[in-house]
Backbone and ligand atoms as CSV (ligand in chain L), in Angstrom:
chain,resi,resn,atom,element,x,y,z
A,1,UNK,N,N,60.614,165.079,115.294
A,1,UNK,CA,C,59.191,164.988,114.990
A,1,UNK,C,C,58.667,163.623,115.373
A,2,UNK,N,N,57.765,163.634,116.101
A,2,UNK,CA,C,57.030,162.102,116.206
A,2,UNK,C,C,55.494,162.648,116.139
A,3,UNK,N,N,54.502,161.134,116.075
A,3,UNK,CA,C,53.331,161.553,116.223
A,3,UNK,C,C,52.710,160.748,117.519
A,4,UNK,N,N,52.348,161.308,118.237
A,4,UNK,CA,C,52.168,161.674,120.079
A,4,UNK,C,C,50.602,160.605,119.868
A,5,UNK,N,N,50.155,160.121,121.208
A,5,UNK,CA,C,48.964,159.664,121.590
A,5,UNK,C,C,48.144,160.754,121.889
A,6,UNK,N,N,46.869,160.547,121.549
A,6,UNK,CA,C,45.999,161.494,121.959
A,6,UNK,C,C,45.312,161.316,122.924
A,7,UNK,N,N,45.350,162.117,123.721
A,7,UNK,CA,C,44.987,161.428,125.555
A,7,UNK,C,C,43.222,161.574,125.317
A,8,UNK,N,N,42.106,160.760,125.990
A,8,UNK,CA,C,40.831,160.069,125.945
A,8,UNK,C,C,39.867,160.931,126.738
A,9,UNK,N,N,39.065,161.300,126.553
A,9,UNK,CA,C,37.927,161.917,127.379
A,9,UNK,C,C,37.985,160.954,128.632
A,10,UNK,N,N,38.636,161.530,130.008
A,10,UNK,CA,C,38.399,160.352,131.229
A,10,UNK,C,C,39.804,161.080,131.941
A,11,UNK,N,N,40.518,161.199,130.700
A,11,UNK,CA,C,42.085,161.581,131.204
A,11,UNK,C,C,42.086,162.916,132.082
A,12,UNK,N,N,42.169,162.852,133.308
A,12,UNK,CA,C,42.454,164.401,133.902
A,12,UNK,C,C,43.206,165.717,133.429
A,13,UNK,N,N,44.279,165.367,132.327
A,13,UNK,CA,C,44.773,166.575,132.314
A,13,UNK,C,C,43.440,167.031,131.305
A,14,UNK,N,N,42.724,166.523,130.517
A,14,UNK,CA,C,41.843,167.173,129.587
A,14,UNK,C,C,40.986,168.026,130.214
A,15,UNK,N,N,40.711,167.727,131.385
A,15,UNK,CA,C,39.458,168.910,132.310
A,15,UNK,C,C,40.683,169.864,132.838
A,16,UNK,N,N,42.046,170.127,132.601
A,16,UNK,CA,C,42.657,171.515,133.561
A,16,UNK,C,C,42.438,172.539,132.542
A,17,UNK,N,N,42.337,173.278,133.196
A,17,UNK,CA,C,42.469,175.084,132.460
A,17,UNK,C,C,44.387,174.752,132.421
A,18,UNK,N,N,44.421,174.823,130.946
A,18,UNK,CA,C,46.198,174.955,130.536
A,18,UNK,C,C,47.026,176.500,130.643
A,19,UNK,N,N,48.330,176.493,131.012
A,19,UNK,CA,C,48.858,177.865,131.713
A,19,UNK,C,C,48.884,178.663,130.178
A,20,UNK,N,N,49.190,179.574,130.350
A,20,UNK,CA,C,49.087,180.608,129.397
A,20,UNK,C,C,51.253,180.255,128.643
A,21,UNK,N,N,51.101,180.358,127.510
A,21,UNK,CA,C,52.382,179.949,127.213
A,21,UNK,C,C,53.151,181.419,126.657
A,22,UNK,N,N,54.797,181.207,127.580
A,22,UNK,CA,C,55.863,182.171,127.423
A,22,UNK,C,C,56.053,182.535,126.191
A,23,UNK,N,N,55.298,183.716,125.688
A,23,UNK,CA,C,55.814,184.311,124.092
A,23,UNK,C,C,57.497,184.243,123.649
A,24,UNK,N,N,58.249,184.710,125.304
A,24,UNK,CA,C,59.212,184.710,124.636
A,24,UNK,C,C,59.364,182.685,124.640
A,25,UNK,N,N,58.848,181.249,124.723
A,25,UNK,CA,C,59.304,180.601,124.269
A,25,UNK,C,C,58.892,179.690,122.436
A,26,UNK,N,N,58.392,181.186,122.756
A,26,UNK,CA,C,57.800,180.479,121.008
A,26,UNK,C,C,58.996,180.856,120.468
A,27,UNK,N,N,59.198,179.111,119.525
A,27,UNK,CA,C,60.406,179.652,118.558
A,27,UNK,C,C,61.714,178.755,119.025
A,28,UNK,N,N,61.504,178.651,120.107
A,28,UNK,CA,C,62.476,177.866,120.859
A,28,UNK,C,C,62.362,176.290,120.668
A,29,UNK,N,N,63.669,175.609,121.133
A,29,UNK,CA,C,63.640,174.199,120.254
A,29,UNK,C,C,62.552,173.724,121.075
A,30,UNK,N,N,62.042,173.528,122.190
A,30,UNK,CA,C,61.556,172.907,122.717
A,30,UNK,C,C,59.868,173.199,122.489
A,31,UNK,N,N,59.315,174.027,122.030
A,31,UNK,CA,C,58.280,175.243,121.580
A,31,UNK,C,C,58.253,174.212,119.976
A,32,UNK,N,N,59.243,174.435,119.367
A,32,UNK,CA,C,59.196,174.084,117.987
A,32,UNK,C,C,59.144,172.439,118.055
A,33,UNK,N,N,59.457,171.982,118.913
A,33,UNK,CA,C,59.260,170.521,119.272
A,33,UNK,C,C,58.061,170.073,119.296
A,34,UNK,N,N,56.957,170.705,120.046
A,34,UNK,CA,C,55.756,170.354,120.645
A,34,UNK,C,C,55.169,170.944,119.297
A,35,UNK,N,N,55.033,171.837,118.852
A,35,UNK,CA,C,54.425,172.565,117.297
A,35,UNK,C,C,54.286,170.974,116.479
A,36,UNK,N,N,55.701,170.978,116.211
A,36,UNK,CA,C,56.032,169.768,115.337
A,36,UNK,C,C,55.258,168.691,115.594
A,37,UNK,N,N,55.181,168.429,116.317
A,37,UNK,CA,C,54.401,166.816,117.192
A,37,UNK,C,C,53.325,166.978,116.865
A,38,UNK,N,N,52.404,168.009,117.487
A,38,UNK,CA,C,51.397,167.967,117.097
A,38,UNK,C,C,50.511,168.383,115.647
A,39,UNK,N,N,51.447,169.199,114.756
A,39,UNK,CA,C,51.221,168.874,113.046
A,39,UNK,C,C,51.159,167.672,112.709
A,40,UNK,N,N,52.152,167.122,113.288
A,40,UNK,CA,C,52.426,165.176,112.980
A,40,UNK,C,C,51.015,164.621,113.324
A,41,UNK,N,N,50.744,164.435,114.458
A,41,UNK,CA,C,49.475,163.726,115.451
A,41,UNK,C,C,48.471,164.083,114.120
A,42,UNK,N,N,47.785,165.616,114.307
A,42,UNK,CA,C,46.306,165.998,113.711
A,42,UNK,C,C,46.660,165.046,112.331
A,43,UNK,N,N,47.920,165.428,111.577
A,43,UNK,CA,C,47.633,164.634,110.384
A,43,UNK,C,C,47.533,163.159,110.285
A,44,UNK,N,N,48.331,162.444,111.522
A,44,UNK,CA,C,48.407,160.660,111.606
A,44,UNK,C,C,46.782,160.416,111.795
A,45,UNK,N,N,46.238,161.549,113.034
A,45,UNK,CA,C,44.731,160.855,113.228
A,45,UNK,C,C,44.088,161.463,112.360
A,46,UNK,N,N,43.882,162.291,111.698
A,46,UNK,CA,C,42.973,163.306,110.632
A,46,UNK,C,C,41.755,163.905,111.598
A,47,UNK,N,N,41.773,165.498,111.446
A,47,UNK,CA,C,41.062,165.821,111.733
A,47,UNK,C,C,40.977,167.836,111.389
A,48,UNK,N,N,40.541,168.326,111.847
A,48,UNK,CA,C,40.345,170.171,111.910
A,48,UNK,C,C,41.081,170.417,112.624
A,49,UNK,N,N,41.765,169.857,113.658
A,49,UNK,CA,C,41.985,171.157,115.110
A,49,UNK,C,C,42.858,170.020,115.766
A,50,UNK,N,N,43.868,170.613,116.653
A,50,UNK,CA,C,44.313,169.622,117.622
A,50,UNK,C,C,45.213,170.579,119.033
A,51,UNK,N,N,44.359,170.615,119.880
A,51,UNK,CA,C,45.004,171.710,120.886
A,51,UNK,C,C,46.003,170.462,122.235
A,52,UNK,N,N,46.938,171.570,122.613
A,52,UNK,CA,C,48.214,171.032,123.098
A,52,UNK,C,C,47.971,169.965,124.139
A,53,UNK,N,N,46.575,170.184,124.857
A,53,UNK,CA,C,46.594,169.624,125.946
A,53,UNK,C,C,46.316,167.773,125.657
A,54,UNK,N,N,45.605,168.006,124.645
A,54,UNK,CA,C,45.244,166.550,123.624
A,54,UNK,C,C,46.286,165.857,123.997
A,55,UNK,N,N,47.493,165.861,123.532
A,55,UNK,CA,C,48.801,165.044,123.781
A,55,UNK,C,C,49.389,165.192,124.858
A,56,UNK,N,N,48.649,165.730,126.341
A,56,UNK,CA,C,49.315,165.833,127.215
A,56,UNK,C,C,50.108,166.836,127.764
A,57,UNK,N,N,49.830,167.937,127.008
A,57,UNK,CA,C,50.435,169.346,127.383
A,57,UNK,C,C,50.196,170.327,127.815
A,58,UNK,N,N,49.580,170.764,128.981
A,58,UNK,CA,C,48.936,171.665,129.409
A,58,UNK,C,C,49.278,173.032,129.095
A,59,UNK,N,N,49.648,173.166,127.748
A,59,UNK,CA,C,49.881,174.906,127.500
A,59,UNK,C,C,48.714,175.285,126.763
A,60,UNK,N,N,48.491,177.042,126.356
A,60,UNK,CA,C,47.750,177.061,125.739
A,60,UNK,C,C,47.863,177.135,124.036
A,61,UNK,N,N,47.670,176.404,123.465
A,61,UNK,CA,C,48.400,176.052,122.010
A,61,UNK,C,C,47.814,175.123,121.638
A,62,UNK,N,N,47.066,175.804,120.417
A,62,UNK,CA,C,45.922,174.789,119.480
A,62,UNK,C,C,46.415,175.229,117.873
A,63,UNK,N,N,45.876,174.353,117.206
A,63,UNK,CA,C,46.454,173.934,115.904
A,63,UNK,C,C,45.279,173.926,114.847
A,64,UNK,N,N,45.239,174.353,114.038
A,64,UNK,CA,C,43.865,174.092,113.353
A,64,UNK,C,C,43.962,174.071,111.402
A,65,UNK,N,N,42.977,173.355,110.965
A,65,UNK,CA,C,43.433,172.977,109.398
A,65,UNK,C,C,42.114,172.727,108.981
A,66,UNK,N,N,41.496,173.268,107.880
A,66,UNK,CA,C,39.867,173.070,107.702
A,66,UNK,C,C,40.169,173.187,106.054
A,67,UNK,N,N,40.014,171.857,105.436
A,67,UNK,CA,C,39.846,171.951,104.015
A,67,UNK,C,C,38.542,172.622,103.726
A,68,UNK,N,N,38.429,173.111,102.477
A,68,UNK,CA,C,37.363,174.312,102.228
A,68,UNK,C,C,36.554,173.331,101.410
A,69,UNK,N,N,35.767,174.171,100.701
A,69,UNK,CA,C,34.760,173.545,99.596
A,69,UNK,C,C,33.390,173.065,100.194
A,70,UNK,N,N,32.735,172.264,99.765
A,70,UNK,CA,C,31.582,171.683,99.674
A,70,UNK,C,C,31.426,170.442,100.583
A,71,UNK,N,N,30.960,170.766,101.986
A,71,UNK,CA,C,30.997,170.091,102.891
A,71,UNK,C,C,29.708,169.950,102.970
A,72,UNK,N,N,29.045,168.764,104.405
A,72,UNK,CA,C,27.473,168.865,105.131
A,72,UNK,C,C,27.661,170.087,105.551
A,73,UNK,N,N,28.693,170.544,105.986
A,73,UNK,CA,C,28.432,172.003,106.748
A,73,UNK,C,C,28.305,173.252,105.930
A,74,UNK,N,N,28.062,172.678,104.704
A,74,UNK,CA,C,27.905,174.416,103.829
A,74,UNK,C,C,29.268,174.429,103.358
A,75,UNK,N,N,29.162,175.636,102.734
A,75,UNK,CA,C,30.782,175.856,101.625
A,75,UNK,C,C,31.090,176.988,102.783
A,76,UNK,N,N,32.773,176.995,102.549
A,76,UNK,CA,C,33.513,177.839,103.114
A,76,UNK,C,C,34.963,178.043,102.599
A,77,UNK,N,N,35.795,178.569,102.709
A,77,UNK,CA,C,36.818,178.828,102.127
A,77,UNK,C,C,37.836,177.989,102.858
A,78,UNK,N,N,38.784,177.244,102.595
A,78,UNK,CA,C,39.531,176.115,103.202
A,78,UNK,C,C,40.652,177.147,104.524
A,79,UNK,N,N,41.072,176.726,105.135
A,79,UNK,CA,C,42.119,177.558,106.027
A,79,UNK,C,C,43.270,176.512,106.068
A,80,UNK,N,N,44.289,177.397,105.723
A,80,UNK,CA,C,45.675,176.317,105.607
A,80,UNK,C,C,46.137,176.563,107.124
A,81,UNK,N,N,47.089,175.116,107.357
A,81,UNK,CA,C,47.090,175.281,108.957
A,81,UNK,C,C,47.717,176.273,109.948
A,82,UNK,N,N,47.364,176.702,110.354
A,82,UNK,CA,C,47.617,177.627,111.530
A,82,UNK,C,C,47.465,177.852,112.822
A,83,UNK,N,N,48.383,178.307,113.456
A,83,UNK,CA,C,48.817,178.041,115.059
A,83,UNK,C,C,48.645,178.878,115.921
A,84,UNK,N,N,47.965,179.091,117.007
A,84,UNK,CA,C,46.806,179.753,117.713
A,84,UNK,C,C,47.554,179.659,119.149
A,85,UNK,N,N,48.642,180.659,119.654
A,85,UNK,CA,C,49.209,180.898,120.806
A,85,UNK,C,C,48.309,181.638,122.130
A,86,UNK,N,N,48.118,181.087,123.057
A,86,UNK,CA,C,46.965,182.294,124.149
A,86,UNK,C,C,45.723,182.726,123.076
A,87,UNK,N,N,45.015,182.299,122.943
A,87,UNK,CA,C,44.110,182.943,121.990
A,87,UNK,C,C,43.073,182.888,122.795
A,88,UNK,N,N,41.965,184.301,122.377
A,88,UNK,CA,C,41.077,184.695,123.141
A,88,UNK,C,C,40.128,185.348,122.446
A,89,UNK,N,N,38.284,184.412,123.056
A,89,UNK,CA,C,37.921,184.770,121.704
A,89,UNK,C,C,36.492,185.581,122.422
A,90,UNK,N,N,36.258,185.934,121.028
A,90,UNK,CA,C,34.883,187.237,121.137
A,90,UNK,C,C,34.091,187.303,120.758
A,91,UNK,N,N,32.791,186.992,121.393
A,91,UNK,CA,C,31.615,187.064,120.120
A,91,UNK,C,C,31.019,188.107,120.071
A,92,UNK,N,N,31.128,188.203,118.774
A,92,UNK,CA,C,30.455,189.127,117.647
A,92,UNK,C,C,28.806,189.829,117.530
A,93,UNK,N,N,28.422,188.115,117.492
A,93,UNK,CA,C,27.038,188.217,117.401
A,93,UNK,C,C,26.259,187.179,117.856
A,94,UNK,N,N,25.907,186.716,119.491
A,94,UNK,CA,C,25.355,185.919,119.951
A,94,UNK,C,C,24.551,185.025,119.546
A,95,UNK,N,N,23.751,185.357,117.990
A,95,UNK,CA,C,23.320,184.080,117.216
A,95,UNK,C,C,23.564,182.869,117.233
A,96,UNK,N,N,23.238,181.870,117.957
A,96,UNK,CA,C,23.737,180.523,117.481
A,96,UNK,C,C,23.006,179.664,116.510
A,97,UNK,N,N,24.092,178.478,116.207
A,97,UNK,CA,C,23.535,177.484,115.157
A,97,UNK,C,C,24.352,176.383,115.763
A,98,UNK,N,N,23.809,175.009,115.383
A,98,UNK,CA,C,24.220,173.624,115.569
A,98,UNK,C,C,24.763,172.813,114.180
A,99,UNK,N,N,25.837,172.129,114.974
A,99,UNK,CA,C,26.594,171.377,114.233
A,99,UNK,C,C,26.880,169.941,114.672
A,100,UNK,N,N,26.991,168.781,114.071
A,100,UNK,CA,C,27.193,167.854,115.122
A,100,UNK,C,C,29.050,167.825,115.031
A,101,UNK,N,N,29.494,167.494,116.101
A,101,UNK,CA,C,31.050,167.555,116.173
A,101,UNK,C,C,30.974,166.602,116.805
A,102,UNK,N,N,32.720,166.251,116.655
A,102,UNK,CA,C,33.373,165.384,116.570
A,102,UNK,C,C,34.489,165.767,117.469
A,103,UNK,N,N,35.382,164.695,118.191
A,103,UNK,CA,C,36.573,165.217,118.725
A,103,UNK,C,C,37.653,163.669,119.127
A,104,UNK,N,N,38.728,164.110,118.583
A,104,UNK,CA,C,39.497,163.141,118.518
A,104,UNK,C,C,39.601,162.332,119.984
A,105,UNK,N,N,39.461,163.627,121.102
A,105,UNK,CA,C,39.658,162.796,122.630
A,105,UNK,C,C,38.250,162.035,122.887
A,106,UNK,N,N,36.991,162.166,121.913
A,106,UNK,CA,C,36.252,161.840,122.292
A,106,UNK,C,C,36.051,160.720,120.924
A,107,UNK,N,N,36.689,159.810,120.947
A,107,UNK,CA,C,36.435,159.106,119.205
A,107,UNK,C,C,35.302,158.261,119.431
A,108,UNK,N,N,34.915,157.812,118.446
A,108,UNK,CA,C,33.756,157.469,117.910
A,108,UNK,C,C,32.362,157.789,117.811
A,109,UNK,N,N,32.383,159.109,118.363
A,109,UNK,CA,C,31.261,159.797,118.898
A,109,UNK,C,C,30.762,160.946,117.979
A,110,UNK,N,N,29.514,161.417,118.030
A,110,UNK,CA,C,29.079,162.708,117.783
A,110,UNK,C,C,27.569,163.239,118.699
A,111,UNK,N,N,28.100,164.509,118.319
A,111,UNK,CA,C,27.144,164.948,119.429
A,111,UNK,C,C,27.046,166.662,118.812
A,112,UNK,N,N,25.200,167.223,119.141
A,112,UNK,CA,C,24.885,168.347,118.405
A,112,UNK,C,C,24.943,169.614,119.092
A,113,UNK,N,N,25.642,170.342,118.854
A,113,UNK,CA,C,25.998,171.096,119.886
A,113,UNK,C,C,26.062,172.696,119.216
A,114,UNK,N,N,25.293,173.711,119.891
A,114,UNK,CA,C,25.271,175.153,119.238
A,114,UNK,C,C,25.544,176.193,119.865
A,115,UNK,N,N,26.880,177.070,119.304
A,115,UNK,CA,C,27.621,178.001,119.518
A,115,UNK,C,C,27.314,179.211,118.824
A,116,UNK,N,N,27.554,180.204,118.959
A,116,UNK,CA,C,27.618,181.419,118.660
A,116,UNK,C,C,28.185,181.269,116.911
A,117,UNK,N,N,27.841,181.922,116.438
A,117,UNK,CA,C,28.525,181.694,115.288
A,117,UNK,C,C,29.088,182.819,114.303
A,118,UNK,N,N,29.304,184.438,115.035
A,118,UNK,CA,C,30.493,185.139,114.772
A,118,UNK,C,C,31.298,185.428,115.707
A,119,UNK,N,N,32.648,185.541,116.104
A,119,UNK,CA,C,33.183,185.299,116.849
A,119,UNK,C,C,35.295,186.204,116.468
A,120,UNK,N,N,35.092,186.855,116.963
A,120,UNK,CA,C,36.333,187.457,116.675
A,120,UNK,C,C,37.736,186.381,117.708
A,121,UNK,N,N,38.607,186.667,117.243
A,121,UNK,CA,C,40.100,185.567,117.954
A,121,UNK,C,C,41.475,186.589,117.819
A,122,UNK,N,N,41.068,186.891,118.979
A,122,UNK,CA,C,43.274,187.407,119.237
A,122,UNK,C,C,43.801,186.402,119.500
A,123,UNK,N,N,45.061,186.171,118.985
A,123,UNK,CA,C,46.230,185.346,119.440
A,123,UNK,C,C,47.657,185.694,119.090
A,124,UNK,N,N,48.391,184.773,119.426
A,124,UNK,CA,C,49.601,185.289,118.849
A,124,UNK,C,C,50.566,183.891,118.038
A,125,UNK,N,N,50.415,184.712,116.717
A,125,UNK,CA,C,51.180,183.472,115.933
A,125,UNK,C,C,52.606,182.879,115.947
A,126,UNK,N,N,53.198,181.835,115.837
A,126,UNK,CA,C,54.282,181.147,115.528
A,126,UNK,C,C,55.424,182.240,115.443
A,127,UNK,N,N,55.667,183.268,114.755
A,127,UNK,CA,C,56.449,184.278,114.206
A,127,UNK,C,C,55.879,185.311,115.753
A,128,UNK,N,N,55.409,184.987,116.880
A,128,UNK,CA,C,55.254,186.000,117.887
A,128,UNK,C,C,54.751,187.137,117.316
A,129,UNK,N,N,53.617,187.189,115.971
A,129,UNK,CA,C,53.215,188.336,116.124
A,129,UNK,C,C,51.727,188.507,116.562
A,130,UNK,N,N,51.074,189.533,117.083
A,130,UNK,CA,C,49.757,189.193,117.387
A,130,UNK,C,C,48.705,189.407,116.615
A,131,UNK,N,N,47.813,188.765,116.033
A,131,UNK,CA,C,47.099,188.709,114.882
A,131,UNK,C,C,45.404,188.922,115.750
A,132,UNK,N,N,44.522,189.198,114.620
A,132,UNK,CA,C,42.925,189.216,115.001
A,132,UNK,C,C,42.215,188.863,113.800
A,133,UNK,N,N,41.464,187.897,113.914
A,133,UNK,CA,C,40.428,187.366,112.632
A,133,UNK,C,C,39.140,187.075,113.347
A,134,UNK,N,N,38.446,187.327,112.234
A,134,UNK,CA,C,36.918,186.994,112.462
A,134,UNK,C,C,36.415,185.801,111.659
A,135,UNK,N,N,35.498,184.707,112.177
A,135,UNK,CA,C,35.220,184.124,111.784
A,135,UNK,C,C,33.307,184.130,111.664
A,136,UNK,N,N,33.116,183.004,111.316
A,136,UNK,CA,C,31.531,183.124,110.976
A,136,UNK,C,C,31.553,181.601,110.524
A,137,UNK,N,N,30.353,181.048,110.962
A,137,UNK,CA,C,29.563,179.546,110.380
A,137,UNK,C,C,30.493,178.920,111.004
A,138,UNK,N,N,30.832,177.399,110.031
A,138,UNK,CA,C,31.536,175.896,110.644
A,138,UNK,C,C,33.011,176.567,111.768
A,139,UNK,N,N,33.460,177.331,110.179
A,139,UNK,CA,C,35.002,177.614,111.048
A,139,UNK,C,C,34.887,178.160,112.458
A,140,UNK,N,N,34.075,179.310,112.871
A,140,UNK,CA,C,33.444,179.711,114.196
A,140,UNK,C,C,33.233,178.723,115.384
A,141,UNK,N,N,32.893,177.317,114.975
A,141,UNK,CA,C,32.265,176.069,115.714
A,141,UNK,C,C,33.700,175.564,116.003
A,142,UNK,N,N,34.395,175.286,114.870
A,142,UNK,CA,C,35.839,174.892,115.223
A,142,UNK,C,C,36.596,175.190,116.103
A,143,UNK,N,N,36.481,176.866,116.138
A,143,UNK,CA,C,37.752,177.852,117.104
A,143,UNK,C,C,37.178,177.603,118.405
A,144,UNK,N,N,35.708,177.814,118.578
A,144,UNK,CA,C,35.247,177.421,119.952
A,144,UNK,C,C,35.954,175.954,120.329
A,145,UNK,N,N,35.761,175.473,119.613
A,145,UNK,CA,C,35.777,173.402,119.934
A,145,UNK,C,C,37.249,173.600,120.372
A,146,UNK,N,N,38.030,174.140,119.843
A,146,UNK,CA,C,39.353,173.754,119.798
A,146,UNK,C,C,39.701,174.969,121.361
A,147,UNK,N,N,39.270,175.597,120.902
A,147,UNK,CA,C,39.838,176.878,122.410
A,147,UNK,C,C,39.131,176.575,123.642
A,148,UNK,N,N,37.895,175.578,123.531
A,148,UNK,CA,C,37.524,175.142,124.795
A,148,UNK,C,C,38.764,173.901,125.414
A,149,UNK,N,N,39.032,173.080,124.499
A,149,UNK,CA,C,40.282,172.175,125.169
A,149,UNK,C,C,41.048,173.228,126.432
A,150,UNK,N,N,41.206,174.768,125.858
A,150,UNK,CA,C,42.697,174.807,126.744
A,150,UNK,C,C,41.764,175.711,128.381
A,151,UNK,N,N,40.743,175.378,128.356
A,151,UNK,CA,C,39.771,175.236,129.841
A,151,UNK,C,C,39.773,174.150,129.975
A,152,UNK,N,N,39.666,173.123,129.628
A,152,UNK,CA,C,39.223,172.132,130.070
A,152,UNK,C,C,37.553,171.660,129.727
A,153,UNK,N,N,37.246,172.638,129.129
A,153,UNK,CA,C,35.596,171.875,128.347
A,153,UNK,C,C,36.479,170.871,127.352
A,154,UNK,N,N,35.088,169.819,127.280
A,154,UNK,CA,C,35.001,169.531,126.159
A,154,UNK,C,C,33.601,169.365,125.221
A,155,UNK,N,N,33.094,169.266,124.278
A,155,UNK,CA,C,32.275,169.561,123.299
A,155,UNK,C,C,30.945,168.768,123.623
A,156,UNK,N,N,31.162,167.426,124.890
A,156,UNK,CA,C,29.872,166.633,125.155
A,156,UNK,C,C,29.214,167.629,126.321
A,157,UNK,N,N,29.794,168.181,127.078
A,157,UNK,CA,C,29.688,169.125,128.099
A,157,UNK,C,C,28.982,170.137,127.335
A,158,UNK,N,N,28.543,170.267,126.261
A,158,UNK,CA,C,28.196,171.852,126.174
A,158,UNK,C,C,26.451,171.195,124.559
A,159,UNK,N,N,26.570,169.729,124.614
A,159,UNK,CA,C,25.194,168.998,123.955
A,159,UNK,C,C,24.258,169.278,124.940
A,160,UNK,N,N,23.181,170.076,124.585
A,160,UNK,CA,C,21.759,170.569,125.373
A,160,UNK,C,C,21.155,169.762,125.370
A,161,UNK,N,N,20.859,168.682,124.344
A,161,UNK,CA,C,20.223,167.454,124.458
A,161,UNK,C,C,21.109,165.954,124.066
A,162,UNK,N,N,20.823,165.408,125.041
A,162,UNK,CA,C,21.694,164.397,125.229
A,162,UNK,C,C,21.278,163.922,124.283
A,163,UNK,N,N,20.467,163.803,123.697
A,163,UNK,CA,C,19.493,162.562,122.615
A,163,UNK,C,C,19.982,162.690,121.843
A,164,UNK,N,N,20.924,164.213,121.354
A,164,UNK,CA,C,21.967,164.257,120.227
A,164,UNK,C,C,23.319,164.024,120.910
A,165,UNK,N,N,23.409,162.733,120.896
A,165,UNK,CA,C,24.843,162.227,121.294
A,165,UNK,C,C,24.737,160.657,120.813
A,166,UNK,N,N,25.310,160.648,119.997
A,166,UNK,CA,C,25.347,159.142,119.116
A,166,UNK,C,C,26.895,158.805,118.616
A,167,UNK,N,N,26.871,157.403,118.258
A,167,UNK,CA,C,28.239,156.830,118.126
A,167,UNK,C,C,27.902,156.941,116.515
A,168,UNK,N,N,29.260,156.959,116.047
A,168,UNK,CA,C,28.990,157.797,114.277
A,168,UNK,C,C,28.538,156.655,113.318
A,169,UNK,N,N,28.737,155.189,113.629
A,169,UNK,CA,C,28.080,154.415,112.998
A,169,UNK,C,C,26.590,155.063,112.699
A,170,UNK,N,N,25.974,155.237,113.785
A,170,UNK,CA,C,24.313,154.900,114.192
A,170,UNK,C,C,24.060,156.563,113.554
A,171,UNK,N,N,24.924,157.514,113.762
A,171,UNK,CA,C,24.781,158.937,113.351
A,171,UNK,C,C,24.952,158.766,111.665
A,172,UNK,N,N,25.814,158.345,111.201
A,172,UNK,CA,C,25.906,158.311,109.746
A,172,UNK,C,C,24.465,157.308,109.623
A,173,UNK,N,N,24.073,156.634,110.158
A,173,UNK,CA,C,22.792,155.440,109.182
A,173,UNK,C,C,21.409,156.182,109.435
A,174,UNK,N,N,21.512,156.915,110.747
A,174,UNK,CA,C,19.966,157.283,110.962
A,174,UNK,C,C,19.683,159.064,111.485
A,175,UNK,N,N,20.623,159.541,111.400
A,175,UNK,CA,C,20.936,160.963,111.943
A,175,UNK,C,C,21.294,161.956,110.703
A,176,UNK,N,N,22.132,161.299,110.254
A,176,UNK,CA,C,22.353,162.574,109.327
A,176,UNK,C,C,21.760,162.567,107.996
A,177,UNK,N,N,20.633,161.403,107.462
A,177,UNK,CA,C,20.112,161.795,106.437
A,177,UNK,C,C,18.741,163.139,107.126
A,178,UNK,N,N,18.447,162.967,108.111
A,178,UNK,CA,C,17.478,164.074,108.606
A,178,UNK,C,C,17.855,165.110,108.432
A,179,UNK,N,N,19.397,165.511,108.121
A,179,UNK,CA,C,19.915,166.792,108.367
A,179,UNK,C,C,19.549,167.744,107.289
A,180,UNK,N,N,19.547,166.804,106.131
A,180,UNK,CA,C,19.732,167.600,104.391
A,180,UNK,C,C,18.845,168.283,104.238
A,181,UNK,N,N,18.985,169.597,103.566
A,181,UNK,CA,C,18.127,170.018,103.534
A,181,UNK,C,C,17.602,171.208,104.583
L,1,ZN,ZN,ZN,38.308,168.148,120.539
């Protein structure tokens, strides 16, 4: 187990579309290696989500952990962490809403950005089995954020107005009291 660098908005592997990863190597030491690392990383840097390519890995394999309760983003039910193999997602219901996000390859930043916000997800979990959940609201914003890494988006690429793109100092003092409410 170690905890890995998180490669920077600039870094080329972050713009590749990552290969689709061998089911049969889930499970395997080297599979359970990279899992491991990156549980380590999301928790050393803190954050929701941490997909493979972040640390330099071009597979498709994202990671995700959303404490619940009483957030700016509304209440939601917490999701304990879970591991998101080839996952492929669906929307539900083309509605969107905005959130400002955050992203570890992109630190110090935020920026307002609006996605669809029901959204169904096949993948296939840790245990190789293939699972389907639906999401709705913040968590919905997440799975996008995190499943765009393994294209190669990232979350400033997809701000409609640049004017919502601020460094989180200046966003926490003059941005987000506008939000309340
Ligand atoms: Zn990100």
């Amino acid at each position: 187990m170690a905890i890995r660098r998180i490669i920077r908005m600039g870094h080329p592997l972050l713009r590749e579309v990552a290969q689709p990863l061998d089911p049969n190597e889930i499970g395997g030491l080297e599979f359970n290696r990279l899992l491991t690392d990156m549980i380590d990383t999301l928790h050393d840097y803190g954050g929701v989500g941490l997909a493979a390519p972040q640390i330099g890995e071009s597979v498709r394999l994202a990671i995700i952990e959303i404490p619940g309760g009483e957030t700016r983003y509304g209440e939601f039910a917490p999701m304990s962490l879970a591991v998101f193999i080839n996952p492929s997602i669906h929307v539900v219901d083309p509605a969107i809403a905005g959130y400002w996000e955050g992203c570890l390859s992109v630190p110090g930043l935020r920026g307002y950005v609006e996605r669809p916000q029901r959204i169904k997800v096949n993948y296939t979990n840790e245990h190789r089995e293939e699972r389907e959940i639906e999401l709705s609201g913040f968590p919905a914003t997440v799975f996008q954020h995190e499943f765009d890494h393994l294209d190669g988006t990232l979350y400033v690429d997809r701000i409609g107005d640049t004017r919502r793109l601020s460094f989180e100092h200046e966003y926490e003092r003059y941005l987000l009291p506008q939000m309340d409410g």
